[in-house]
N, C-alpha and C positions, 0 to 999 in steps of 0.2 A: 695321332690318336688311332681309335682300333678301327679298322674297316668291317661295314655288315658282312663280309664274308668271312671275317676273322671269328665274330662274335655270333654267326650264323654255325659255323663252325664248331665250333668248342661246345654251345648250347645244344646243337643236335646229340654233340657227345654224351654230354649229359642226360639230355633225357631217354636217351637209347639204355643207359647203364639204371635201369630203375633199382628202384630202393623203396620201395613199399614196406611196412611194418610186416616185422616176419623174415623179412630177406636178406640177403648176407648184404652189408652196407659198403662192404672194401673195393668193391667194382667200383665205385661212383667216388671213390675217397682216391684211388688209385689213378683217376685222371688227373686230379690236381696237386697229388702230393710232388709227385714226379717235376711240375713245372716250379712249385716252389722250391725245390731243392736244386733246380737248374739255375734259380734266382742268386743260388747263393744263401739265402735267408735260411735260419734256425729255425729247424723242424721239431717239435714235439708233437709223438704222436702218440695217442690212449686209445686203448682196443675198449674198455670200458663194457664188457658183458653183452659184445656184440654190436655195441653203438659206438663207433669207432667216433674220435674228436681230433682233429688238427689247430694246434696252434704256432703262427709263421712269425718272425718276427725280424725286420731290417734295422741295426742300430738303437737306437733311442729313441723309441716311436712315441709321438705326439696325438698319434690317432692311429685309432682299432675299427677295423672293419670285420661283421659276421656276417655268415649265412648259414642255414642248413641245407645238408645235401641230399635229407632224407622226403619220404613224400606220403599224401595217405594213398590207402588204395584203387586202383584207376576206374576199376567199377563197371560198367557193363554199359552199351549203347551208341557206344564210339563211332563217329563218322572217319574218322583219321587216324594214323598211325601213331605210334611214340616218336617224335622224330621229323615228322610232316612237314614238310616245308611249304604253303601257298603263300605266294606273294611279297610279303616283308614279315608274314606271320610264323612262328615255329608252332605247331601243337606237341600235346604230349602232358602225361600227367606230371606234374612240376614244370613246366615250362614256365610259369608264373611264380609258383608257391614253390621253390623259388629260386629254381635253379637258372633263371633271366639275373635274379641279382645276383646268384653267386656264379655267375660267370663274367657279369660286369666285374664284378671287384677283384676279379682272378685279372680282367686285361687292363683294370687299371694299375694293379699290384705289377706289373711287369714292366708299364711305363713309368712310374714313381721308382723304379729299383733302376731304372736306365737312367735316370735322372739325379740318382744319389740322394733321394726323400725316406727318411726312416720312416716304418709303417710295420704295422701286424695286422695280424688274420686269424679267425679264427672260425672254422668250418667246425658243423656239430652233424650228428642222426639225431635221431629221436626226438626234433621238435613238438614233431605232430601225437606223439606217445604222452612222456613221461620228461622231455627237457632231461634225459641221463648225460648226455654229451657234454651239455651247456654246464650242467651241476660239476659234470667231472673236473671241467675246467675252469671254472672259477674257484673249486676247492687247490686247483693244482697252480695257481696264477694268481695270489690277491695283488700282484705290482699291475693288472686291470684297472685296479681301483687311482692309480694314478696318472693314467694317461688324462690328457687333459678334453679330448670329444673321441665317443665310442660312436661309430655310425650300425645301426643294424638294419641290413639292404633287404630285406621284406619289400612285398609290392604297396604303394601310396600312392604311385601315381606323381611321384616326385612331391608331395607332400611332407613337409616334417609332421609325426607324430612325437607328442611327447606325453601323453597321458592315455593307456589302456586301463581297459576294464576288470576288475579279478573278475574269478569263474570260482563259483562252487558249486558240484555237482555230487547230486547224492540221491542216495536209494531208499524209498519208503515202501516199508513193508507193514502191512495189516492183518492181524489175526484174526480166524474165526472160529464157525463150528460149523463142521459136515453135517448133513444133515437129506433126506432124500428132498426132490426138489419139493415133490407133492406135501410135503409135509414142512414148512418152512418156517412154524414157529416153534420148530425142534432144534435149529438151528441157529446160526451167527455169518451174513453173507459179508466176509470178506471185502468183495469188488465194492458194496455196496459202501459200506464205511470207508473202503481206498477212497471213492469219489467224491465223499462228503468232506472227508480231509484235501484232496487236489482243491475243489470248489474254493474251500476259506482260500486257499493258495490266489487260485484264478482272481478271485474278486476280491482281494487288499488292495487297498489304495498306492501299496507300495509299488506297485507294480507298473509300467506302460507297456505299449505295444510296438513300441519305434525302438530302432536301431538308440535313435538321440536322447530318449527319456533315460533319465540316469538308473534304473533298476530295470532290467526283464530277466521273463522267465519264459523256460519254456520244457513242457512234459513230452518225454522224447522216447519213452517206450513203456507199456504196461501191459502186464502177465497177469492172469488169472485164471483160476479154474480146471478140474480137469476132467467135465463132461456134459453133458445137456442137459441129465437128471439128477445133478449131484451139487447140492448148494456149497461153494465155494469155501474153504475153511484158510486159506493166503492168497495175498493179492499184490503185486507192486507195482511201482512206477519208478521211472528215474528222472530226476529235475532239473536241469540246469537255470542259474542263478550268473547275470553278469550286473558289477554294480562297481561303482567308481571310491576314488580311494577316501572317499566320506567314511567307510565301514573298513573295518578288518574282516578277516577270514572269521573267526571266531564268532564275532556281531553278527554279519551275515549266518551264517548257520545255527544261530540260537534263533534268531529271528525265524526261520523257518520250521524248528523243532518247536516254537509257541504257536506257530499260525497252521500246524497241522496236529498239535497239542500230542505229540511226541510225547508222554506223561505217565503212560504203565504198558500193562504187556501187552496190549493189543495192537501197540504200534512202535515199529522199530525205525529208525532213520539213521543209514549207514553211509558216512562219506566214502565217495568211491574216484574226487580229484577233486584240488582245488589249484586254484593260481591266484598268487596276489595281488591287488589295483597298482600300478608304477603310476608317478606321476615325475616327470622331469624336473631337474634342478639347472637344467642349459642356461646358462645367461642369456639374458633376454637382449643382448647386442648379437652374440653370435647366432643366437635363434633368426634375428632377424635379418644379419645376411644371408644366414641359409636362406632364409623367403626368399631374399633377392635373386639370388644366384637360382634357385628353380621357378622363380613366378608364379610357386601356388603356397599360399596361408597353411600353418604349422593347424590340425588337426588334434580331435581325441577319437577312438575308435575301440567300438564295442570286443573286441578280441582281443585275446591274450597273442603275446611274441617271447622270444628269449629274453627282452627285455625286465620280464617278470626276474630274472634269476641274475643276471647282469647289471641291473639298476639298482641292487641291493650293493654292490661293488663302486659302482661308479654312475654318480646322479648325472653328469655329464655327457647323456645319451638321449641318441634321436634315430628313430627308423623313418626310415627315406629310401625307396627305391622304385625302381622301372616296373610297370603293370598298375591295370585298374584292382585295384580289391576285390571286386562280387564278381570275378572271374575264379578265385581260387578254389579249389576241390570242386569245378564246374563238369559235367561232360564234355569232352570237346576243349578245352581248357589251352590257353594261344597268349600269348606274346607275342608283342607287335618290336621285332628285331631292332627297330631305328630307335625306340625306347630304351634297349639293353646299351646301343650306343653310345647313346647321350647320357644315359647312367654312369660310363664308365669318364665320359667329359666331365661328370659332376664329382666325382669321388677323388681324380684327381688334381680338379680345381678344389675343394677341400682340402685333401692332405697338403697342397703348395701353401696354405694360409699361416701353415706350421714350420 
């Protein structure tokens, strides 16, 4: 199997080669393509408008392993480097999110191809964007859709997940009339109608406050105004909407254009991203060895994965990987090394089942 210095290794690589949105993403593609094609293994590769995609493939693969190699941006605050090594921990942005599992499945892919176990791979950018990678290659790939288990190595915690939440996320905007402040029933205050419309939002029943309640919401930036003595004539907010796969995309968003009464020109509601609820189709014997094989109960979890664009291909999918979750897009952001290892014990204890 891999040793922490093997997997200490390769993951520093990684996150030294960042890839934040914006940035050319082939440094970070260029570490791994090289050892798959050492492998022997079938390279396909998509430049895709900057969001490069790799897809590796050994023989007759019975099982698909992803990651992305892309990351958001690192952000400001940092106690440690990209790259940092304390203890058994790597820091660095993507250390977690998720370049710990795409370096596991890189050292398990190497022992599985030493071993004569058919297998693919397939690395994406742009998870954290737009999923361009993911999309490219399941337009370029639907023989996906017959492998018999897709594993996507996101952080869990060695959890199977098999049911994520969609995401609609959209912009409300309200009209009014200028008007000078001192004089305000000459006028239409914008901000004021925004907040009466957010209000119905905040306080529907539909809604909870927990991660676990099956609908939240949450108002994530709002514009208005543009003076101290000038009553407002537009105002907006942006929303975010996660809800399980009870609703379609559609549902969800009418829902919210009736509960902010979206209904003439004073108010506009423009989607600006959505993703759809996955819920797995895994057999529930193989779900259950999975449990067995990592010791912790298969999960649902409020975020969207490439699952959302993969799962549409092949129901026979589970994210499972090394790292706690509410580390990702963290400051400071760490993986704990002997996690990446044993990740890579898990994927090729998987693929041998095949």
């Amino acid at each position: 199997m891999a040793t922490k210095q093997e997997a200490t290794d390769l993951l520093v690589q990684l996150v030294k080669a960042q890839s934040e949105p914006g940035m050319d993403k082939n440094p970070v593609l260029d570490i791994v393509e090289p050892r798959l094609k050492a492998m022997g293994l079938q390279v396909h590769g998509y430049e895709n408008d900057g969001n490069p995609a790799i897809f590796a493939s050994k023989g007759n693969p019975k099982i698909l392993f992803n990651g992305h190699l892309d990351t958001v941006p690192r952000g400001t605050g940092w106690k440690f480097e990209d790259g940092q090594v304390v203890g058994d921990r790597v820091y660095g942005r993507g250390s977690l999110d998720m370049k710990g599992g795409c370096a596991a499945l890189l050292l398990a892919a190497e022992i599985l191809n030493e071993r004569g176990i058919d297998f693919a791979i397939v690395y994406t950018t742009d998870e954290e964007v737009g999923m361009a990678g993911a999309k490219e290659l399941a337009a370029a790939h639907p023989e996906i859709s017959e492998i018999p288990l897709f594993v996507i190595c996101e952080p869990t915690d060695f959890h199977p997940i098999v049911d994520e939440k969609g995401i609609v996320q959209f912009k409300i905007t309200t009209y009014g009339k200028s008007a000078h402040a001192s004089m305000p029933e000459l006028g239409s205050n914008a901000i004021v109608d925004l907040i009466s419309r957010l209000n119905n939002l905040i306080n529907s029943e539909l809604f909870g406050s927990s991660q676990h309640d099956p609908v939240t919401i949450g108002i994530d930036i709002i514009q208005g105004g543009t003076g101290m003595n000038v009553m407002p004539e537009e105002a907006s907010a942006t929303v975010d909407v996660r809800f399980p796969a009870d609703y379609t995309n559609a549902e969800m968003l009418g829902i919210m254009k009736k509960l902010v009464r979206a209904d003439d020109d004073t108010c506009q509601v423009e989607l600006i991203h959505e993703l759809i609820p996955v819920r797995s189709d895994i057999p529930q014997e193989l779900l259950a060895r999975i449990e067995n094989l990592t010791g912790k109960e298969a999960h649902k979890v409020p975020y969207g994965t490439e699952m959302a664009v993969f799962g549409k291909l092949n129901k026979n999918i589970v994210v499972l990987g090394p790292g706690a979750p509410p580390m990702a897009h963290q400051t400071d952001e760490w993986i704990d090394i002997n996690d990446v290892v044993k990740a890579v014990e898990v994927y090729v204890e998987l693929a041998g089942w095949f």
